[in-house]
C-alpha positions in Angstrom: 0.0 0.0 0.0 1.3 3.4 -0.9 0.0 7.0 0.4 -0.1 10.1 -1.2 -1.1 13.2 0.8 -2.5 16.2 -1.7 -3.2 19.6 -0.8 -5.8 21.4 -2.7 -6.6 24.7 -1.4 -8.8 26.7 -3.8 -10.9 24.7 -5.5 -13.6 22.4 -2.9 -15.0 20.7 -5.7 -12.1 19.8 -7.5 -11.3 18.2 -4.2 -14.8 16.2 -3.6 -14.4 14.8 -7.6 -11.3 13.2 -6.0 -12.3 11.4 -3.1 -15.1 11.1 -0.9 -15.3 13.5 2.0 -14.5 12.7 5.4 -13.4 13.8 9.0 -13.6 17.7 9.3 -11.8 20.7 11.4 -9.5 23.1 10.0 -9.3 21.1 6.7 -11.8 18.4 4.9 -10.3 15.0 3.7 -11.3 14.0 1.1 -10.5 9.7 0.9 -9.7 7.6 -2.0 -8.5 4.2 -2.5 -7.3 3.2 -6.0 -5.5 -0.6 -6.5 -2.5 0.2 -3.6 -2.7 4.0 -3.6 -4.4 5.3 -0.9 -5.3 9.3 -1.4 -5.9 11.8 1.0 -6.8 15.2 -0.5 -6.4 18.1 2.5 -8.9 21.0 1.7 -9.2 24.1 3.5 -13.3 23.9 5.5 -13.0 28.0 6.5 -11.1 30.2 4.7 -12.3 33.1 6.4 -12.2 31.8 10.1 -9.4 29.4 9.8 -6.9 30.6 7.2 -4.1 28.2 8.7 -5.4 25.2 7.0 -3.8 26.5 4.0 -0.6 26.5 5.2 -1.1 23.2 7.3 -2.5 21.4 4.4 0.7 22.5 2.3 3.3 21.5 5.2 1.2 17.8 5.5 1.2 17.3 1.5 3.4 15.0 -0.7 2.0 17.4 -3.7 0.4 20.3 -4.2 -2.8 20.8 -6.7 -3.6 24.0 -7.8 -7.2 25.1 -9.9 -6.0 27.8 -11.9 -10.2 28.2 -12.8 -9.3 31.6 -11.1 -6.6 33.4 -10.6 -6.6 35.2 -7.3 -4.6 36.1 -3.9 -5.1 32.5 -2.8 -3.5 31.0 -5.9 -0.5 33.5 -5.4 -0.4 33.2 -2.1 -0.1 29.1 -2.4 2.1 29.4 -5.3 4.6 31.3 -3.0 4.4 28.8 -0.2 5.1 26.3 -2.1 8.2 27.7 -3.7 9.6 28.6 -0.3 8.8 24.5 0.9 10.1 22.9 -2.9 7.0 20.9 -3.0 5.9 19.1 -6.3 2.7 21.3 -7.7 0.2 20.4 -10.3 -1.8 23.3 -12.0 -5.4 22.8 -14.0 -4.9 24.4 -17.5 -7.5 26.7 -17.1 -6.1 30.1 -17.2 -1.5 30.0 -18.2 0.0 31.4 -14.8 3.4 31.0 -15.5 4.3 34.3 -14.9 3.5 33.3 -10.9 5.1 30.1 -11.1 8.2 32.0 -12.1 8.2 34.8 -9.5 6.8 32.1 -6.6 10.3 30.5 -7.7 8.1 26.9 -8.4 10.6 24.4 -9.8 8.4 21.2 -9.8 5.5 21.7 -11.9 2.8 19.8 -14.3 0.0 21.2 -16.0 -3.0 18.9 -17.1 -6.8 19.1 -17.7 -8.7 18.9 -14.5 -10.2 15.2 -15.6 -6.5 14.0 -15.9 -5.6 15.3 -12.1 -6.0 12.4 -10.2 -3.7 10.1 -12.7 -1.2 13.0 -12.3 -1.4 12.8 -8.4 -0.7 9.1 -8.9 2.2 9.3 -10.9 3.8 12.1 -8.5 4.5 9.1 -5.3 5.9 9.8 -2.2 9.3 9.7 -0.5 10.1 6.4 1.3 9.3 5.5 4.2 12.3 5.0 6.5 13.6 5.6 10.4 11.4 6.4 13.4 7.8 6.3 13.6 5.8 9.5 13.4 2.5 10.0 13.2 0.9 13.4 13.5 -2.4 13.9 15.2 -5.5 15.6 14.3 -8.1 14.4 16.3 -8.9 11.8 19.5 -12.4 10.8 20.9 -14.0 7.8 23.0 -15.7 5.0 20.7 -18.2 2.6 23.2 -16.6 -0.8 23.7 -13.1 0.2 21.9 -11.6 2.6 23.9 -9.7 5.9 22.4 -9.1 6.4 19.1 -6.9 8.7 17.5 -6.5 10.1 13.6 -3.8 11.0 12.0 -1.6 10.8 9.1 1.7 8.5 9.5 4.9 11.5 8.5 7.7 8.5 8.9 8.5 5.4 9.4 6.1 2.3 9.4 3.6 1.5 12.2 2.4 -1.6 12.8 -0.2 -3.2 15.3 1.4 -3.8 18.9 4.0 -0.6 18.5 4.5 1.2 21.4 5.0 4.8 21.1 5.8 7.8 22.7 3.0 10.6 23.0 4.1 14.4 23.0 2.7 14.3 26.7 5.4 11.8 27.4 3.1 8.9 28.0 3.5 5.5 26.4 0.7 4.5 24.1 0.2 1.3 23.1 -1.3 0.7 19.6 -3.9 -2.0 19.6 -5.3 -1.8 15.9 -5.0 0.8 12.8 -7.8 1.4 10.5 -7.3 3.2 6.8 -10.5 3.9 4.9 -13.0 2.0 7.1 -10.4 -1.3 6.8 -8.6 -2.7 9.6 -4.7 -2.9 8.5 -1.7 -4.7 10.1 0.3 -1.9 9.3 0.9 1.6 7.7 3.4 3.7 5.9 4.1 7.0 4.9 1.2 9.0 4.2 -1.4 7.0 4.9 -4.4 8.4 6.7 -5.1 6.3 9.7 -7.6 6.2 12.5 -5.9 4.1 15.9 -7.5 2.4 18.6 -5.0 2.8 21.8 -4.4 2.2 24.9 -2.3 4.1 27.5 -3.6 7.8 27.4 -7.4 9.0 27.0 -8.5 11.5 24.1 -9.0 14.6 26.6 -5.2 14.0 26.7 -4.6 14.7 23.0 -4.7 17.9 21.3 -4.5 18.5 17.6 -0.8 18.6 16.4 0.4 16.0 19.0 2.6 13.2 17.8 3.3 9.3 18.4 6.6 8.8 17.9 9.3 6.4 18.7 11.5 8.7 20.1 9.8 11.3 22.7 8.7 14.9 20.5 7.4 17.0 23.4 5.6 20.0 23.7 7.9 23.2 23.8 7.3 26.5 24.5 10.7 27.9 22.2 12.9 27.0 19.1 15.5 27.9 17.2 14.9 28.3 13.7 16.0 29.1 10.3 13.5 31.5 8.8 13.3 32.6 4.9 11.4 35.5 3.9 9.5 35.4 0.6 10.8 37.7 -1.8 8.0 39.7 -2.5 7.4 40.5 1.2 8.4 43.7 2.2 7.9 44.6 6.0 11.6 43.9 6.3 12.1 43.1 10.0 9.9 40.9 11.9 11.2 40.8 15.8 9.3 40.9 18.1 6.0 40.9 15.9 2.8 38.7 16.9 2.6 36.8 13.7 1.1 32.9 12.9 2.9 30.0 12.6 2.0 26.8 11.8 3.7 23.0 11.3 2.3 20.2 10.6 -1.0 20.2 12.5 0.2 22.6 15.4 -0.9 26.6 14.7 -0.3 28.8 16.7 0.8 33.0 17.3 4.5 33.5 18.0 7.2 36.0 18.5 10.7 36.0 16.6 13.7 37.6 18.9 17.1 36.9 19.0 17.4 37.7 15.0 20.8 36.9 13.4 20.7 36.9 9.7 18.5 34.2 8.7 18.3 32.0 12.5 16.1 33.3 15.2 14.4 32.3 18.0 10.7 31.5 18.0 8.0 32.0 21.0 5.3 29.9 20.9 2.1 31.2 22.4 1.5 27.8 23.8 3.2 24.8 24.2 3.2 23.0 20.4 5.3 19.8 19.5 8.6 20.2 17.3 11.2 18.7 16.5 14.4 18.9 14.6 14.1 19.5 10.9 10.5 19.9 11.0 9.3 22.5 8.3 6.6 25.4 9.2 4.9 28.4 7.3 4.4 31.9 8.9 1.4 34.2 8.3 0.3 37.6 9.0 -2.9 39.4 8.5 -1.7 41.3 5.5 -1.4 39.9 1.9 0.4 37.5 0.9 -0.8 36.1 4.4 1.7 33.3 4.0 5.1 35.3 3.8 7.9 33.3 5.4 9.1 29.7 5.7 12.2 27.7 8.2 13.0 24.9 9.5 13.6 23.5 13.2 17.7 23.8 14.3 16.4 22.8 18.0 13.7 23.1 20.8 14.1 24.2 24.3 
């Protein structure tokens, strides 16, 4: 089984003629299984209220799919997050926008018709899965008679029934059976969406962004970063501002200080799990709302 985790931000029913709509918060899935490939499509559910989903959905994706049916801030605005990240984008042919692929500084790119996405999205695969465990967490409840169940989508490594894992809280959680699509699985890789019946730590324990891991990924409160700007942002110094940040399924407000060149170090408003070489997008109210991208040099 192979997963492929798609982020498609601007066009919701470009997303539903993929797959078949699923759990919601920030962001709808939308769930397909074709032969071994198992598809997960990431669409914003609030644009106006909960603007982060963009970004999340980019940082969770193995590719990006843009509708170019119309050309707006949100296309821009995706186009230069994903430039910043290098992720793999595939554009509809509707309207030519390679004058913004160009500036956004995309590199990996395929246009098609929008009936020839989804073969795209399945030629486009996903990197290996290899080393520790990692599954980020979107979403834990209580099911009668099972116990609490978590969702997620696996970010590394292979989990299998019977792993015991480390939770961001520090507990260990035992894994006890993994569902993908309604289907009970023996295992999972790399981008597959799975839902996990555990035992060891109770759902009002788990907040969205939390991690299984098999080494411990704790909440922090700080990190050192390395932070790029995107080029057509022009507020120049960002110290000390209040501004959005978000990786993987963590969001939250933070404060840059200790600026030297292109490292920093980050404030989180509340305690969010990071980790080493984890990638995150930074917003502000202002257009382009996505203006800055880093990566994690450590946590404190």
């Amino acid at each position: 089984m192979r997963g492929i985790v798609v982020a498609l931000p601007n066009d919701s029913k470009l997303a539903a003629s993929i797959g078949k709509g699923g759990t919601e918060s920030s962001l709808i899935f939308y769930n397909r299984r074709i032969d071994d490939d198992t598809i997960a499509v990431l669409a914003p559910a609030d644009l106006e209220k909960k603007y982060y989903a963009v970004p999340e959905s980019l940082l969770l994706a193995d590719v990006i799919v843009l509708s170019t049916a119309n050309v707006d801030a949100l296309l821009g605005e995706t186009l230069i997050a994903a430039g910043m990240i290098d992720k793999p984008v595939i554009l509809t042919d509707e309207n030519d926008v390679s004058r913004f692929t160009k500036d956004a500084n995309v590199t990996k790119v395929s246009i098609v018709k929008r009936e020839a996405v989804l073969d795209e999205i399945r030629k486009s695969g996903t990197a290996e899965s290899r080393g520790d465990v990692r599954v980020d967490l979107d979403a834990a409840f209580n099911v009668k008679g099972v116990g609490t169940v978590l969702l997620g989508l696996v970010r590394n490594g292979t989990i299998k029934v019977h792993d015991n894992l480390t939770h961001s809280s520090g507990k260990m959680v035992s894994v006890r059976s993994i569902q993908s699509l309604d289907v009970d699985i023996e295992s999972a890789v790399k981008s597959i969406r799975v839902g996990l019946a555990v035992k060891g730590i109770e759902s009002d324990e788990v907040q969205k962004g939390d991690v299984l891991t098999g080494k411990a990924i704790p909440r922090v409160k700080s990190a050192k970063a390395i932070i790029r700007l995107g080029k057509i942002y022009s507020e120049g110094n960002i110290k000390g501002e209040m501004i959005g940040f978000t990786s993987g399924f963590s969001q939250c407000k933070a404060k840059i200080s200790a600026m030297e060149g292109d490292s920093c170090t980050i404030n989180f408003e509340k305690a969010i799990p990071v980790d080493v070489g984890d990638t995150f997008l930074l917003t502000q109210d202002n257009k382009p709302r996505i203006f800055g991208a880093g990566s994690i040099l450590g946590v404190s």
